[in-house]
C-alpha positions as CSV (number, residue, x, y, z in Angstrom):
1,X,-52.9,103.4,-13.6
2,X,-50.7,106.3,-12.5
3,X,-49.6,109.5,-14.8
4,X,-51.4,111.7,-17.7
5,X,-51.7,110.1,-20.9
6,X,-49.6,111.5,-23.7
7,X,-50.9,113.1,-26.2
8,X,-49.6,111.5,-29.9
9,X,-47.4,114.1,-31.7
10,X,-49.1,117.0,-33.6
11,X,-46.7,117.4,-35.9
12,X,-43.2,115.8,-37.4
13,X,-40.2,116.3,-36.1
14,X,-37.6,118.5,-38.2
15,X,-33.8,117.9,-37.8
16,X,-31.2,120.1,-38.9
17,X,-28.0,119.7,-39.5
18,X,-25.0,122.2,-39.9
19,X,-22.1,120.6,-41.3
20,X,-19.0,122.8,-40.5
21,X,-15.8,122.8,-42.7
22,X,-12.6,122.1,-40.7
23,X,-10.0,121.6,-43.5
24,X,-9.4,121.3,-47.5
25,X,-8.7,118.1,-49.1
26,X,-7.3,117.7,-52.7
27,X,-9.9,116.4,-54.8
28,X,-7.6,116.7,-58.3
29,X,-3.5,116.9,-57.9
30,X,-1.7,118.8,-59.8
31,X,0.5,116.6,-62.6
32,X,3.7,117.5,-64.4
33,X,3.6,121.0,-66.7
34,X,5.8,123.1,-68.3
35,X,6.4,126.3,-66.7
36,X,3.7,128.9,-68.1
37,X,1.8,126.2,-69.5
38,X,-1.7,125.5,-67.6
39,X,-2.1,122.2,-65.4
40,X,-4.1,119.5,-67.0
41,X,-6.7,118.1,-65.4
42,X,-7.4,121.4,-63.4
43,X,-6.2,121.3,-59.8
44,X,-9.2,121.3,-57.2
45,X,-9.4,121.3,-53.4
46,X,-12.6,120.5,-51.1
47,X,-14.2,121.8,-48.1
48,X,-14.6,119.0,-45.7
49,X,-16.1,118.5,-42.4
50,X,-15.0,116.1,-39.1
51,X,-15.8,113.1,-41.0
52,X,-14.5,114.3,-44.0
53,X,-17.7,114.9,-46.1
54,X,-17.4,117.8,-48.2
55,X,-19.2,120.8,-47.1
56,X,-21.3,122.2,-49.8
57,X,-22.4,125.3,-47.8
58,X,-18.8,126.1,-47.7
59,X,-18.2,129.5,-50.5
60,X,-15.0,130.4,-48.7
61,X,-12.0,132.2,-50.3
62,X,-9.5,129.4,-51.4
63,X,-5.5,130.3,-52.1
64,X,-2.8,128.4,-53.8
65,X,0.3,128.6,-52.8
66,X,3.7,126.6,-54.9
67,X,6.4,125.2,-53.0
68,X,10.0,124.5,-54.4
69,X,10.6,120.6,-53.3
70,X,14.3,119.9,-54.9
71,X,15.5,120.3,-57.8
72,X,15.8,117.7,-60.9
73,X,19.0,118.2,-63.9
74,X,17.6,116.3,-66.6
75,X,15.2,117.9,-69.3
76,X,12.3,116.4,-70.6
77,X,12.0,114.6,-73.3
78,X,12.3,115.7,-76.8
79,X,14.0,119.1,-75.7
80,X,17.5,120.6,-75.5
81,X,19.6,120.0,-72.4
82,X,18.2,122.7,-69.8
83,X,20.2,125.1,-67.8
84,X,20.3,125.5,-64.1
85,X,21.6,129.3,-63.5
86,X,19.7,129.2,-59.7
87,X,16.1,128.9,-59.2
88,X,13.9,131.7,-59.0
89,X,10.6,132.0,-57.4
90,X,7.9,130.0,-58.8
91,X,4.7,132.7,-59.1
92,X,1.3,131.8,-59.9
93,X,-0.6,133.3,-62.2
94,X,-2.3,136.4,-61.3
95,X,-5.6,135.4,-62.6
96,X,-6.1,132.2,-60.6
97,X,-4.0,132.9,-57.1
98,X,-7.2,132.3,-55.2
99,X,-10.7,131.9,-55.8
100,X,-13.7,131.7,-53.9
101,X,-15.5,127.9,-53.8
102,X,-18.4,126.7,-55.2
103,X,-20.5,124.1,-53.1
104,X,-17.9,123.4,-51.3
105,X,-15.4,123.1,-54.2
106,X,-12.5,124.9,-56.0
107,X,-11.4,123.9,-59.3
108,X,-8.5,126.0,-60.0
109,X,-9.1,126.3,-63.9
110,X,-6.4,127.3,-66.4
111,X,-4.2,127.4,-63.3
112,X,0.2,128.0,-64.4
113,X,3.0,128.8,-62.5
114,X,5.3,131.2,-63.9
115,X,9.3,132.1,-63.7
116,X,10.4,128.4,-63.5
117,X,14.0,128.4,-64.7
118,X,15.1,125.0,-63.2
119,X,13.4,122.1,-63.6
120,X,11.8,121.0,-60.2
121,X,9.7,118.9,-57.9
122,X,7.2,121.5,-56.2
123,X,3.9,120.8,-54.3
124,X,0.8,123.3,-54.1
125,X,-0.6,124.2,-50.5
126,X,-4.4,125.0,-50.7
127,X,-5.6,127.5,-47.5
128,X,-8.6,129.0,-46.8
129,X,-9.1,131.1,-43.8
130,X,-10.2,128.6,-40.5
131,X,-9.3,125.8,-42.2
132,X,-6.7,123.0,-42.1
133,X,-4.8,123.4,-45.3
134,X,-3.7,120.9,-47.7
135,X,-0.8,120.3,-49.0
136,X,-0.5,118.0,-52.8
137,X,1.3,115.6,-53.6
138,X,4.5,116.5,-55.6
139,X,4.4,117.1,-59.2
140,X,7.4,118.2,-61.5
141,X,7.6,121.5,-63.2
142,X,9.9,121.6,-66.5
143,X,11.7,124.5,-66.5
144,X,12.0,127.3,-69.2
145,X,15.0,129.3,-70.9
C-alpha cells in the first residue's frame, strides 16, 4: 500500500476551555422588606456564559441598582395607616452598592435600601461592566415615617 504509516500518539491530548461571561442572571430575588431593614434571603446575581452556565472564573465588579415600579397606599399589616407626602429616592446602602464576585457569584449580604417614604413596588438591576444586566423580579418595599 500507498502513504507513510502513522505514528500512534505520543502523548494525550489536552483541551481547554474558556468559558466567557456574557450577562448576570438572578440566582436569589429580592422579597418584600421594610425600608432600612436588610433583605432576607440575601439577594445574589450570577455570571453566566452563551449557554447560561455560570462562569466561575468570572471576579468582576457587580452593582445594584433600585428602581421605583408604582406606588402601593395600603400599609402592611399590623402597622398604622402610612403616609404618602411624594416619594423620594430609594438609596442603597453604602456598604453593599457593589461588590466584586466570587466564582462567579454575588451574594449581596445584609443588603437595605434606605429613604423609602412610600410604600412601593421596586425591582433591583444587577450590572457589571461587559455584561448583559439583569433586572429582578418586583418586590414591595414598606415605607417608613
Amino acid at each position: 500500500g500507498g502513504g507513510p504509516a502513522l505514528a500512534p500518539p505520543s502523548a494525550s491530548a489536552v483541551i481547554t476551555v474558556t468559558q466567557r461571561a456574557v450577562a448576570l442572571r438572578w440566582i436569589v430575588q429580592p422579597d418584600t422588606i421594610t425600608s432600612g431593614e436588610p433583605f432576607d434571603p440575601d439577594p445574589a446575581v450570577e455570571a453566566i456564559d452563551a449557554r447560561g452556565h455560570r462562569v466561575t472564573s468570572f471576579s468582576g465588579l457587580v452593582n445594584i441598582e433600585a428602581a421605583f415600579i408604582s406606588p402601593i397606599f395600603i400599609s402592611p399589616p399590623g402597622s398604622a395607616p402610612g403616609r404618602n407626602p411624594g416619594q423620594e429616592g430609594p438609596q442603597r446602602s453604602p456598604n453593599y452598592s457593589s461588590l466584586n464576585a466570587v466564582l462567579g457569584l454575588a451574594v449581596f449580604q445584609g443588603l437595605t435600601i434606605e429613604n423609602v417614604f412610600n410604600s412601593g413596588r421596586f425591582s433591583l438591576t444587577a450590572s457589571a461592566a461587559g455584561l448583559a444586566s439583569a433586572v429582578s423580579e418586583p418586590f414591595v418595599i414598606w415605607g417608613v415615617e
